[in-house]
C-alpha positions in Angstrom: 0.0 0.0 0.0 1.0 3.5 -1.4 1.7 6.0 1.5 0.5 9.6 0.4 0.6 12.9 2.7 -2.7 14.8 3.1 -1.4 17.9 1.3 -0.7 15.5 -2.0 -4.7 13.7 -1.1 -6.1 17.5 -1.2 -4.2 18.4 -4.4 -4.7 15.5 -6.9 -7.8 14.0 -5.3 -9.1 13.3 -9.3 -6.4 11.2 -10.0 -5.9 10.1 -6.7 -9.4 8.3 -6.7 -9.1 7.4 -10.6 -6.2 5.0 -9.6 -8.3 3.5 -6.3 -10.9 3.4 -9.0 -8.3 1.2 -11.1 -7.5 -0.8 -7.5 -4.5 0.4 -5.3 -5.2 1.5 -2.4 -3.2 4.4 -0.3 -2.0 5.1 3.3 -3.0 8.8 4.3 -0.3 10.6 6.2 -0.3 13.6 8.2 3.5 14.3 9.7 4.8 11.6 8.7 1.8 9.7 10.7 -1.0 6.8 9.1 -3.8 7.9 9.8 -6.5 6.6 7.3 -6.8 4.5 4.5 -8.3 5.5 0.8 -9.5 2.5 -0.7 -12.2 1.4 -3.2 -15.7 0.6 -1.8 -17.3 -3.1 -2.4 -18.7 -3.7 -5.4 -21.6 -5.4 -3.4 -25.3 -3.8 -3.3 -26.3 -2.3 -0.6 -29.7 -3.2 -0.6 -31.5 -6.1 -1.9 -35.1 -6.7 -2.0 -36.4 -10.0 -0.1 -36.9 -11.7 -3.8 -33.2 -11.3 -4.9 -32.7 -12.5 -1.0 -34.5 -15.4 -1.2 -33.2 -16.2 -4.5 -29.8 -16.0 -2.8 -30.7 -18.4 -0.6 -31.8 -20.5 -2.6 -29.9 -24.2 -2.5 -28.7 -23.6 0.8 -29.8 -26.7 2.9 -30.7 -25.5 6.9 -29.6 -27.5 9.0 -31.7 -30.2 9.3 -31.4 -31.1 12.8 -32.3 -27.4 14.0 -35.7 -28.1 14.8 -35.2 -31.0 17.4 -32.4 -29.4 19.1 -34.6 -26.0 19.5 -37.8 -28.5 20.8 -35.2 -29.8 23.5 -33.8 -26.5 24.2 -37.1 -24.7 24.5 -39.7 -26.9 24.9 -42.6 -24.2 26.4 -42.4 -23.2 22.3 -46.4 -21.9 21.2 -45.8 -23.8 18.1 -48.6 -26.4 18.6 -51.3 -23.4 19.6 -53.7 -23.5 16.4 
């Protein structure tokens, strides 16, 4: 990782974030100092809706002996209230 001083962060910010755009990533200094890191964001959404959620989910097995072990663990459950 790429140490820069703040002074050179406030003067070429453009390129700066064009080649964190491109993938490096840079140590910010101030005397001589780290004190933050300038680095791209990930590429994930932030937000999904529950379709694209459960769609996600999709063929993933639970764990099939969840059930029991949560009727022996917490057996006063209101499950069986119709």
């Amino acid at each position: 990782m790429a140490e820069i001083t703040s002074r050179e962060l406030r003067n070429d910010l453009p390129k700066l974030l064009k080649r964190v755009a491109e993938g490096e990533h840079f140590v910010i200094t101030i005397d001589g100092q780290p004190r933050a890191t300038l680095q791209a964001l990930d590429k994930r959404p932030r937000w999904v809706s529950g379709a694209e959620f459960a769609g996600l989910l999709d063929g993933y097995q639970s764990d099939s002996g969840l059930r029991e072990d949560l009727r022996v663990l917490a057996p006063d459950s209101t499950d069986d209230i119709p």
